[in-house]
C-alpha positions in Angstrom: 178.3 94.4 28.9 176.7 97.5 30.2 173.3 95.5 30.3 174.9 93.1 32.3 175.9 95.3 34.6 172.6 97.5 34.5 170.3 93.8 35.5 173.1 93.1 38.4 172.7 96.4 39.5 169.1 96.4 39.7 169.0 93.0 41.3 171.3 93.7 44.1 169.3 97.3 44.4 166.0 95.3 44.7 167.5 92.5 47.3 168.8 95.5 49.1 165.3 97.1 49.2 164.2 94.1 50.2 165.7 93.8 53.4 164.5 97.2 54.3 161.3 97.5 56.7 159.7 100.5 56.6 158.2 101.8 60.0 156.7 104.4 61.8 158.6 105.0 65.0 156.9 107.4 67.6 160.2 109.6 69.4 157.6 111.7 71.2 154.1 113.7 71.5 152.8 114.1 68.0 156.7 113.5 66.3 155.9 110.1 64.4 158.7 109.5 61.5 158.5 106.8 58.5 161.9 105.0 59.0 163.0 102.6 57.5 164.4 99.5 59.9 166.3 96.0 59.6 164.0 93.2 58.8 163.5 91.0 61.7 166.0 87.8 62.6 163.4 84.9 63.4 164.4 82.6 66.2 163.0 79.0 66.0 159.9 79.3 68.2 158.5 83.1 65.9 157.0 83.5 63.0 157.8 86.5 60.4 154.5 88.4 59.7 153.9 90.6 56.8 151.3 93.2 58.3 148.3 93.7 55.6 146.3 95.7 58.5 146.7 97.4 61.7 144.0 99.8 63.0 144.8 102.6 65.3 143.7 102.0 68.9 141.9 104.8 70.9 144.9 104.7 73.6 147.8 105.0 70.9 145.8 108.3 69.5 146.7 109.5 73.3 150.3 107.9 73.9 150.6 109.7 70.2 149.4 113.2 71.3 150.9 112.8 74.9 153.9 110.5 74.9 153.7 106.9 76.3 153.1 107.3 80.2 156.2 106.6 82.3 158.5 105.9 79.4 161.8 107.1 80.2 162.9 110.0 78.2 164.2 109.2 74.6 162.4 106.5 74.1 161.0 105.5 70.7 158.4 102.9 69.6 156.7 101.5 66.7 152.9 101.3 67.7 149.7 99.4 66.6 149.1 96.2 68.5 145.9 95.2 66.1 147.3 93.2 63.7 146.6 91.3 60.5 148.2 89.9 58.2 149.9 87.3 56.3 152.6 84.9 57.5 156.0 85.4 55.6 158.4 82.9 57.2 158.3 80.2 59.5 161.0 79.3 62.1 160.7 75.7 63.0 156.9 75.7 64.3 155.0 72.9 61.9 151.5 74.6 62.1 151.2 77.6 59.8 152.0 77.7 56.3 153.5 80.5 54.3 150.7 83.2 53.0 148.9 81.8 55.4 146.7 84.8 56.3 146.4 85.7 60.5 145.4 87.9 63.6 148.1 88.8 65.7 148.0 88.4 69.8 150.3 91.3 70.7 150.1 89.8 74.4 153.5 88.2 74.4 153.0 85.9 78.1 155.2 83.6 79.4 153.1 80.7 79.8 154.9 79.6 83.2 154.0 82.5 85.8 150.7 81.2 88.0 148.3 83.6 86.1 149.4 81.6 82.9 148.8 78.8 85.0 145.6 79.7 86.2 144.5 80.4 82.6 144.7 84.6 83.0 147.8 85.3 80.9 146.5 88.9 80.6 147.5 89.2 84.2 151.0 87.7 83.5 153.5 88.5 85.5 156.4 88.7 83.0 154.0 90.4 79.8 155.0 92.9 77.4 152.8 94.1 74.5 153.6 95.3 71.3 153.7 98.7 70.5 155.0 99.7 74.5 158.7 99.6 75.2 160.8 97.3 74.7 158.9 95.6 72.7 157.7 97.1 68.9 154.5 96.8 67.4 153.1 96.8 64.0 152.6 99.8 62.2 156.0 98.6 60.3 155.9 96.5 56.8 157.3 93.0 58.6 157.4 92.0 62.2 158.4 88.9 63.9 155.9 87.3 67.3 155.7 84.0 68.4 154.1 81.2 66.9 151.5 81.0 70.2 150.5 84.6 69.2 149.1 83.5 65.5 145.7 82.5 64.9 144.4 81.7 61.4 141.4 83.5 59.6 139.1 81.9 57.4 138.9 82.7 54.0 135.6 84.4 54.7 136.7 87.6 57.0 136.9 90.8 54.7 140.2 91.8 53.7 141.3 94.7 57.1 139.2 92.5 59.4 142.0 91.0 60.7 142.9 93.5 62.5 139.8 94.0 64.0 139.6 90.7 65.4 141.9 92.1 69.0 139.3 94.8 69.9 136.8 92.4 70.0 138.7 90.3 72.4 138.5 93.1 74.2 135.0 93.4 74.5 134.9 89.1 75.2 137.2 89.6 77.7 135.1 92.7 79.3 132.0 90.7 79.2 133.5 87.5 81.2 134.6 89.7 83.8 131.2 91.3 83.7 129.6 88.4 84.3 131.6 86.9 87.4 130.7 89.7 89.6 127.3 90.8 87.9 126.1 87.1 86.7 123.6 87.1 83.5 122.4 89.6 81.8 118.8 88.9 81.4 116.2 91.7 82.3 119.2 93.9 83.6 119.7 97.9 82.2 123.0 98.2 80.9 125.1 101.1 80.5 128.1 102.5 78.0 129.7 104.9 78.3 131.5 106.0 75.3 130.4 104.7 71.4 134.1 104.5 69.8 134.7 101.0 68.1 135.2 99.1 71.3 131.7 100.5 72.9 129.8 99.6 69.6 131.5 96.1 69.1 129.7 95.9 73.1 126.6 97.1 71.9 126.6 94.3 69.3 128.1 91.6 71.9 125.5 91.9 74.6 122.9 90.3 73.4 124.8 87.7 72.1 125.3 86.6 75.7 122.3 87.3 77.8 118.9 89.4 77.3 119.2 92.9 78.8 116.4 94.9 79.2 117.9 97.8 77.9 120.9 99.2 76.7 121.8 102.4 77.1 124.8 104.5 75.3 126.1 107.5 76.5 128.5 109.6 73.8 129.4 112.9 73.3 129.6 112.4 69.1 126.6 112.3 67.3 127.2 110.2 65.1 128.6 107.6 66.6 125.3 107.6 68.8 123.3 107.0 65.4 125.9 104.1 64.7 124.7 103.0 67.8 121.6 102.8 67.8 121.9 100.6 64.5 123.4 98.4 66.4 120.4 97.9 68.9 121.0 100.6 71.9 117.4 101.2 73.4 118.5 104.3 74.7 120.4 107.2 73.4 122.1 110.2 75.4 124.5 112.7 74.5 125.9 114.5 77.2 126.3 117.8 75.5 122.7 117.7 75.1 120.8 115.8 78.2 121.7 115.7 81.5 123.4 112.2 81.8 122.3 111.2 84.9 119.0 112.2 85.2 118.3 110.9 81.5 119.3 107.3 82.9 116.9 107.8 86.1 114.1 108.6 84.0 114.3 105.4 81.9 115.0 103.8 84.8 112.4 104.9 86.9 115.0 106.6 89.7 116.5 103.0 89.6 119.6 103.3 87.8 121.7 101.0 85.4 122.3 97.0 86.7 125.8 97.2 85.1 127.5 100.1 83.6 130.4 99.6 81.4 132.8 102.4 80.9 134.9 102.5 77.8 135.9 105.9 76.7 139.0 106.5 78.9 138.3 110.0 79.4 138.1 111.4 82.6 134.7 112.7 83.1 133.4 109.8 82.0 134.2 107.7 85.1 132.2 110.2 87.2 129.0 109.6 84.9 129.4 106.3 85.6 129.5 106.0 89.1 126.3 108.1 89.6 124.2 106.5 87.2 124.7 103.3 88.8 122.3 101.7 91.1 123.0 100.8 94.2 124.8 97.1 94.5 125.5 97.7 90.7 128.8 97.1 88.7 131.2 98.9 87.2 133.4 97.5 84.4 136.1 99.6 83.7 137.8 99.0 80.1 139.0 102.5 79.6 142.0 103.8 81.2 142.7 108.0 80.8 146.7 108.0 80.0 146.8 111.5 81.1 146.1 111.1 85.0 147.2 109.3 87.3 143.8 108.5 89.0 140.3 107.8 87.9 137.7 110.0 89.6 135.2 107.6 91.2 134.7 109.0 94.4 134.6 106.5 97.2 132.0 107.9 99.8 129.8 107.3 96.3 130.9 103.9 95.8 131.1 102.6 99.0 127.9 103.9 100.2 126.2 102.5 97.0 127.7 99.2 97.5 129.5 99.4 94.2 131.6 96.5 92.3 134.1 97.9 90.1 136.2 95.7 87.9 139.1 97.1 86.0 139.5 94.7 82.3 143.2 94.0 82.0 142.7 93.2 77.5 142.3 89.3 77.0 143.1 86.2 77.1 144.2 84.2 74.3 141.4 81.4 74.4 139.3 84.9 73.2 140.6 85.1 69.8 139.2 81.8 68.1 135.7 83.3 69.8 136.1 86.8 68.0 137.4 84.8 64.7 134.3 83.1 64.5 132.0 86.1 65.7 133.8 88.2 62.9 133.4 85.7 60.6 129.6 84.9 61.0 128.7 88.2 60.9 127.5 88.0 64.3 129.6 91.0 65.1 129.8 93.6 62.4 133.2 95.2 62.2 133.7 96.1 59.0 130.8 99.1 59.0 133.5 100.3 61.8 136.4 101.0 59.7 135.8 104.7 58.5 139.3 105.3 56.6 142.0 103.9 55.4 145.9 105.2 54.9 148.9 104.0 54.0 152.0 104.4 56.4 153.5 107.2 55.3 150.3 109.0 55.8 149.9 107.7 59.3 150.3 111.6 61.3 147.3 112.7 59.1 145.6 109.5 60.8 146.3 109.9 63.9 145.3 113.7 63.9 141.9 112.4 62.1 141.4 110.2 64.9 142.1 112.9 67.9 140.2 115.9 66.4 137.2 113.2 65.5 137.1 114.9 61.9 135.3 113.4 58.7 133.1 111.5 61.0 136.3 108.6 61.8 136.0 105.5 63.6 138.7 102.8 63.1 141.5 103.6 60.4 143.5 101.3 59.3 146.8 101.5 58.4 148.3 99.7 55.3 151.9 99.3 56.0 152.2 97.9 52.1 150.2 100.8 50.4 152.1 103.4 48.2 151.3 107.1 49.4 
């Protein structure tokens, strides 16, 4: 009898345990706490996703250090908005299957607005994103999107790739825009400013899509500079060490970059940009600094240069089948990016990696699933 009791115990101990989620909710600056939270209620249009990988963005290192920008206060949030993983269970869609392994849009557009219309859902007028309130993202074991925001990976992307697969949507995205004002890239100098994962997944991209002259990286970190040059920048210039600007007028022969794409977010950067650009040239503008208010391109610079800037509002869903297949090809090499790896409960120590650029990080990933 006791053994009876001891197995119906256990089993209502493990269905209980279940139906737990554990999550990492930010409350404030630096204060992230592994909770644990219901498991999500599917409606019939949503699929339940059981996250394998998320990678920590650049921006959530700063809404995690600084709070999330104009959040009212006492707000809370799970972050991480790139996803992978596995599909648990299906609401009433018919094209997914359980197990069924996936990247995650965390655009969630409504698909009737006129920039849905018009085929720019990134510029929807009703969007939220996962991981900014109200809506939660997915450093948490299970979390429910709809079934528009799945897309199947093939068999052959490395296991944390998945979540990989949103920055470089980014970068596609970046380059479209690039292109309408700039048009191709062939013979033209290009600039980056900033070597994290999004300015090296660039480096990669750019050839892919035209034939620059030369490509240029500016970064303050040594060795992401020396991951960038593996990836084929020309030129290389740290800040620290050369004078920015007149490092790009010498290999430009007092010409300056064609197009200069800034993707570091941080403040000074957007004044190297603007004055290493040559006149008529193009600014795209990927990074946003979450700690002002204003980006420091001076306009008596700009305007008397003649200059284009064009601010990247993230991606568009017709992107993500594009960076499946680069990912997948090997066209784009992500997985040299991901530099550690922790499991949730370890997520503060990631985060703190990633802001005091220790032990050389790049992209962690966080493995909701993984004991500590």
């Amino acid at each position: 009898m006791l053994t009876f009791f001891v197995i119906a115990w256990m089993t209502l101990l493990k269905e209980f345990q279940n139906k737990l989620n554990k999550s990492a909710i930010l409350y404030g600056p630096k204060d992230i706490r592994i909770e644990d939270t219901p498991m999500p209620i599917l409606n019939s249009d949503e699929v339940l996703i059981k996250s394998t990988d998320v990678s920590i963005c650049a921006t959530e290192v700063k809404y995690w250090y600084y709070g999330i920008p104009n959040a009212p206060k006492g707000t809370k949030i799970i972050q991480g908005h790139e996803l992978g993983g596995i599909i648990e269970d299906i609401g009433s869609c018919q094209n997914f299957e359980k197990s069924m392994r996936v990247a995650v849009d965390p655009s969630i557009w409504c698909g009737i607005c006129d920039m849905c219309i018009n085929g720019i859902s990134n510029l929807c007028r009703n969007l939220q994103f996962m991981s900014l309130p109200p809506v939660d993202g997915g450093f948490q074991q299970f979390y429910k999107v709809p079934s528009k925001n799945v897309h199947p990976i093939p068999s052959d992307i490395p296991p944390d790739c998945a979540s990989m697969v949103e920055p470089v949507c980014v970068v596609l995205n970046a380059i479209s825009d690039a292109k309408k004002i700039s048009g191709s890239f062939d013979d033209k100098v290009i600039a980056i400013v900033g070597a994290g994962s999004l300015g090296l997944i660039l480096t990669q991209a750019l050839r892919l899509y035209g034939s620059p002259r030369m490509i240029c990286v500016l970064e303050l970190l040594l060795y992401r500079l020396k991951m960038a040059e593996r990836f084929g920048a020309d030129v290389l210039i740290n800040p620290n060490l050369d004078k920015s600007i007149e490092a790009i007028m010498d290999v430009t022969k007092g010409l300056g970059a064609d197009i200069v794409f800034e993707v570091s977010g941080d403040f000074e950067a957007y004044q190297i940009a603007s004055n290493i650009s040559k006149p008529a040239g193009s600014i795209i503008i990927v990074g946003i600094p979450v700690d002002q208010d204003y980006i420091p391109i001076k306009s008596i610079i700009a305007r008397r240069a003649g200059l284009a800037l064009k601010f990247v509002r993230r991606f568009n869903p017709k992107d993500f089948p594009q960076a499946i297949e680069l990912i997948a090809s090997g066209k784009v090499n992500v997985i040299d990016l991901i530099s550690h790896k922790f499991p949730i409960e370890e997520i503060s120590q990631a985060f703190e990696l990633l802001h005091q650029h220790l032990d050389n990080a790049l992209k962690v990933i966080i493995h909701p699933h993984q004991e500590s």
